[in-house]
DOPA-168462 format. One record per atom (N, C-alpha, C): atom name; residue in one letter; x, y, z; residue number from 0. Coordinates in steps of 0.05 Angstrom, whole numbers. Last residue first. Layout:
<nodes>
@a:CA; r:A; u:X; v:Y; w:Z; k:NUM
...
</nodes>
This chain:
<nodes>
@a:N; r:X; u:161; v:149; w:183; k:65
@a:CA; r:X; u:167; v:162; w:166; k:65
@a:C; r:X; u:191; v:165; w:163; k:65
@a:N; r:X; u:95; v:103; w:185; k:64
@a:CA; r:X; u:117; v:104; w:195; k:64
@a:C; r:X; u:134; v:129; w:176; k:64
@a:N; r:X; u:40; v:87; w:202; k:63
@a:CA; r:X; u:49; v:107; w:196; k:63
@a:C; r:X; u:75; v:120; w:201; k:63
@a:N; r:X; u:16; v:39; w:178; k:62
@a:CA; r:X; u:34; v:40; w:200; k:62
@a:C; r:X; u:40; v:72; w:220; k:62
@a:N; r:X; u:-6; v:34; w:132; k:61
@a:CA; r:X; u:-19; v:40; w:143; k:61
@a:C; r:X; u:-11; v:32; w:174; k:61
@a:N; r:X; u:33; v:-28; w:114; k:60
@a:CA; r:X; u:16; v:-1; w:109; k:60
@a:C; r:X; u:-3; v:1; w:131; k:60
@a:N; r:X; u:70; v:-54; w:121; k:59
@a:CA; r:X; u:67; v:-34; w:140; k:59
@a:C; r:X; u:52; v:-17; w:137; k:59
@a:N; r:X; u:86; v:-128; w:110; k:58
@a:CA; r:X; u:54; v:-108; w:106; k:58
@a:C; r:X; u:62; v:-78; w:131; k:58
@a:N; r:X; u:132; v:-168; w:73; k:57
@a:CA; r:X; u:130; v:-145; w:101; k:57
@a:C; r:X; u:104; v:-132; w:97; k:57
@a:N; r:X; u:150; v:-230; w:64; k:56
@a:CA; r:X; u:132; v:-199; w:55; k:56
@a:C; r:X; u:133; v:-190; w:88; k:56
@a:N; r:X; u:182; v:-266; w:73; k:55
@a:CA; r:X; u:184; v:-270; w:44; k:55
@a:C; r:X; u:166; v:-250; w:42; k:55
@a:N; r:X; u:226; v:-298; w:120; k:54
@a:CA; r:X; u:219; v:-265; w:109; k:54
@a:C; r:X; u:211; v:-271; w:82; k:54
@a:N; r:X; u:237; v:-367; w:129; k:53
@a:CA; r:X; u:258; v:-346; w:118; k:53
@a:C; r:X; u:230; v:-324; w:112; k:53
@a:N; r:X; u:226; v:-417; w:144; k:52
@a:CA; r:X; u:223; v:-395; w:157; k:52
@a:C; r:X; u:231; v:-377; w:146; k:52
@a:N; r:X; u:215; v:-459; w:103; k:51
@a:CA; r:X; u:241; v:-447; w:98; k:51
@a:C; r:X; u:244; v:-433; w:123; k:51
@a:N; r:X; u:159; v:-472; w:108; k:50
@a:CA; r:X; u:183; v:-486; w:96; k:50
@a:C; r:X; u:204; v:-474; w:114; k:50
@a:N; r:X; u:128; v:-410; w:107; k:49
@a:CA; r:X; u:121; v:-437; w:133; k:49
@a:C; r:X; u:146; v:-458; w:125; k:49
@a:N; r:X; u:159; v:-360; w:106; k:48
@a:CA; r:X; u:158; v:-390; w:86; k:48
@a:C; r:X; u:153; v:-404; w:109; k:48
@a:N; r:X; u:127; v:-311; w:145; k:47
@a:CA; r:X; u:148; v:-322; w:133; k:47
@a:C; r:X; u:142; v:-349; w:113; k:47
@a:N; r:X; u:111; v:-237; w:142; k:46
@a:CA; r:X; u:99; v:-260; w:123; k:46
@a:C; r:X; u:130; v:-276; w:126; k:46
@a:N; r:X; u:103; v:-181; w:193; k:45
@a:CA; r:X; u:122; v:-198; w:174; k:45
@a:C; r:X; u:104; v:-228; w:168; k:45
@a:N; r:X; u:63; v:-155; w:217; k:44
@a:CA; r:X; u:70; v:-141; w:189; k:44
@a:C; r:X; u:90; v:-169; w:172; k:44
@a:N; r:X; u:80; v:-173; w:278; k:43
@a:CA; r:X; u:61; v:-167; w:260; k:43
@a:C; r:X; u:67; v:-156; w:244; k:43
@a:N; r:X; u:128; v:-228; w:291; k:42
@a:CA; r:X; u:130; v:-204; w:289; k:42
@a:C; r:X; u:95; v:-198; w:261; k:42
@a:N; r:X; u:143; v:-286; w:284; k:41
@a:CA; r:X; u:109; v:-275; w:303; k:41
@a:C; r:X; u:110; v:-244; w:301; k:41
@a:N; r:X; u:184; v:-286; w:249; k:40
@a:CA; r:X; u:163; v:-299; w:245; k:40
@a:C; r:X; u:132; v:-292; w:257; k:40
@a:N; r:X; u:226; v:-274; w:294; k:39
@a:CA; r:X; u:204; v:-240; w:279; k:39
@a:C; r:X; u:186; v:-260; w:262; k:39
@a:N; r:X; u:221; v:-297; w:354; k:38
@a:CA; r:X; u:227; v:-302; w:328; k:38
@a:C; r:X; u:207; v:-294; w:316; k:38
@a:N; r:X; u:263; v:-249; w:407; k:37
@a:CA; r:X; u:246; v:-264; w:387; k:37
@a:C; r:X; u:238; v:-267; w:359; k:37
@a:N; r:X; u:306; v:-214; w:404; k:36
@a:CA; r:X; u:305; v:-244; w:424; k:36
@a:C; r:X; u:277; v:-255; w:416; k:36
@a:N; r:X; u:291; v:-156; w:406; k:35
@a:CA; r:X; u:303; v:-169; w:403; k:35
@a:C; r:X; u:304; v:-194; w:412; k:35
@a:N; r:X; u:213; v:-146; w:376; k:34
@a:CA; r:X; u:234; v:-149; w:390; k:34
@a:C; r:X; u:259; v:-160; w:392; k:34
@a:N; r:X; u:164; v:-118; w:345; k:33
@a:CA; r:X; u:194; v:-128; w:336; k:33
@a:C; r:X; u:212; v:-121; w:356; k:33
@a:N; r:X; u:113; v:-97; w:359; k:32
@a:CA; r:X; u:112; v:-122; w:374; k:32
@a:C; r:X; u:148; v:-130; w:358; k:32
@a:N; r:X; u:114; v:-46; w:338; k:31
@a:CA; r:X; u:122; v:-43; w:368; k:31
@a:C; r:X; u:130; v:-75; w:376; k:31
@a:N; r:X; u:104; v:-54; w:286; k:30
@a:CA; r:X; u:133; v:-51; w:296; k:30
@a:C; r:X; u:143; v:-51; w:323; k:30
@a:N; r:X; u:44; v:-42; w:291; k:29
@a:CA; r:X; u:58; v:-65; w:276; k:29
@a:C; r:X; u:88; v:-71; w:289; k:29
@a:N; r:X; u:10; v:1; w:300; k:28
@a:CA; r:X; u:40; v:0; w:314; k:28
@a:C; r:X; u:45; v:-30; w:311; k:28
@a:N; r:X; u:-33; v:31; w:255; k:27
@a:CA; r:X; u:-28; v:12; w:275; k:27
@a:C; r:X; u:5; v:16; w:292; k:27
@a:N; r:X; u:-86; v:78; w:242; k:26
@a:CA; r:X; u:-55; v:74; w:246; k:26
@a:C; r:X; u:-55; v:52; w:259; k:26
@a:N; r:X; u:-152; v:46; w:221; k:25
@a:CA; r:X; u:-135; v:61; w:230; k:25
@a:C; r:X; u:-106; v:58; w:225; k:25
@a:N; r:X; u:-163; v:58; w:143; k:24
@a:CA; r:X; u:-163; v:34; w:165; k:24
@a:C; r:X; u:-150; v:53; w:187; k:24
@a:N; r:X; u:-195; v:90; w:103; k:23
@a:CA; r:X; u:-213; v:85; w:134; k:23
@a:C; r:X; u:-197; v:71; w:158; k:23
@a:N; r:X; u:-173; v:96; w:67; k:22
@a:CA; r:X; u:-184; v:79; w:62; k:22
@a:C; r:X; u:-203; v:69; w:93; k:22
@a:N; r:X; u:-108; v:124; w:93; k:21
@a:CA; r:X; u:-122; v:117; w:73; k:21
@a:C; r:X; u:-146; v:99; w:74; k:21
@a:N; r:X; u:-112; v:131; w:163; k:20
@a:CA; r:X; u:-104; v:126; w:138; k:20
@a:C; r:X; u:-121; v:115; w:116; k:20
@a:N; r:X; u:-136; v:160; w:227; k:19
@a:CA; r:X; u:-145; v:137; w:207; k:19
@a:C; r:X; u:-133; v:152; w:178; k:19
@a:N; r:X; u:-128; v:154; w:299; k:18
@a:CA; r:X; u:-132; v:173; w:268; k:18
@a:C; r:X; u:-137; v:150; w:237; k:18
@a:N; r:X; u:-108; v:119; w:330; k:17
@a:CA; r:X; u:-142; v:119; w:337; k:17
@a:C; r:X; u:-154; v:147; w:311; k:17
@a:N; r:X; u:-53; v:142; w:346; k:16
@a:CA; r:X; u:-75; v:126; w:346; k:16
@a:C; r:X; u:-96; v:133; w:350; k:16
@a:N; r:X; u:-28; v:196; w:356; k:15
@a:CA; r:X; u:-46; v:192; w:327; k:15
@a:C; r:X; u:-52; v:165; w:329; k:15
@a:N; r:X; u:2; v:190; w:395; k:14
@a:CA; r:X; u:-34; v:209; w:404; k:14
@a:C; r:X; u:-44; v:207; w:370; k:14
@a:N; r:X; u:47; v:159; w:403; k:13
@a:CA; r:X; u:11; v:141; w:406; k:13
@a:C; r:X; u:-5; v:163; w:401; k:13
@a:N; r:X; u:69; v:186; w:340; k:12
@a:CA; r:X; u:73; v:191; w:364; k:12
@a:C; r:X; u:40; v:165; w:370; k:12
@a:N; r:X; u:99; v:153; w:271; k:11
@a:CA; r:X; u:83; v:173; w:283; k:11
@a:C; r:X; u:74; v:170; w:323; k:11
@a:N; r:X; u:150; v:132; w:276; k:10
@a:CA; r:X; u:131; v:126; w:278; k:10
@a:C; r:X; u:120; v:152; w:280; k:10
@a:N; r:X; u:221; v:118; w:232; k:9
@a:CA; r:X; u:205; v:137; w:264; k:9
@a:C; r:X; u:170; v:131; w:256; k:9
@a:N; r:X; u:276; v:97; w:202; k:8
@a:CA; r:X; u:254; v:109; w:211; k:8
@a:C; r:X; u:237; v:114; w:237; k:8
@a:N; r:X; u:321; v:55; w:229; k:7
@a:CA; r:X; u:324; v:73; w:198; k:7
@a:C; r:X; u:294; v:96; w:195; k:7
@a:N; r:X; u:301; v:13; w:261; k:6
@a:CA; r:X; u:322; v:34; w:274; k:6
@a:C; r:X; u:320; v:60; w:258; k:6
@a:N; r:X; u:276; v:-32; w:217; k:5
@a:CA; r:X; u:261; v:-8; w:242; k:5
@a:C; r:X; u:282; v:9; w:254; k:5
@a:N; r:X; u:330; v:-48; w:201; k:4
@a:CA; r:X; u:311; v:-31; w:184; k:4
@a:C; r:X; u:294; v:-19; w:208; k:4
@a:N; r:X; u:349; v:-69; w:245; k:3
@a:CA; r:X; u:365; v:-51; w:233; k:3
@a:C; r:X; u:348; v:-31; w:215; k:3
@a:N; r:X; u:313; v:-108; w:245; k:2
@a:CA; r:X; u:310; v:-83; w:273; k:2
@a:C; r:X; u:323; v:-70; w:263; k:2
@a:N; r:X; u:316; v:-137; w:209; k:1
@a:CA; r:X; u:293; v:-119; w:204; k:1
@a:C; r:X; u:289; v:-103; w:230; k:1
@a:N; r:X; u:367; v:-161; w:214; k:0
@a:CA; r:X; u:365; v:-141; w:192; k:0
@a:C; r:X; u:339; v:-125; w:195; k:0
</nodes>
């Protein structure tokens, strides 16, 4: 489901790394590390239930995704 959701938008290009969003932080590429065939638990931006493994927060801010 959350490659389906990354499929649904677009990133800003690499030449706006190293530009900087709200609050000073730079752009990151969080999304680049969501692959198929691994467990999105290690995916950056995603929070899982150390229990359950189950998705329980996503962080993209400051992704710059659109």
């Amino acid at each position: 489901a959350l490659l389906q959701f990354r499929s649904s938008f677009s990133t800003l290009p690499s030449t706006y790394l190293g530009f900087q969003c709200d609050g000073g932080e730079p752009y990151h590429q969080k999304t680049a590390t969501w692959k198929n065939g691994t467990d999105c638990c290690s995916w950056h931006g995603v929070t899982c239930d150390t229990i359950s493994g189950h998705v329980i927060g996503l962080n993209l801010g400051c992704e710059g995704i659109q």
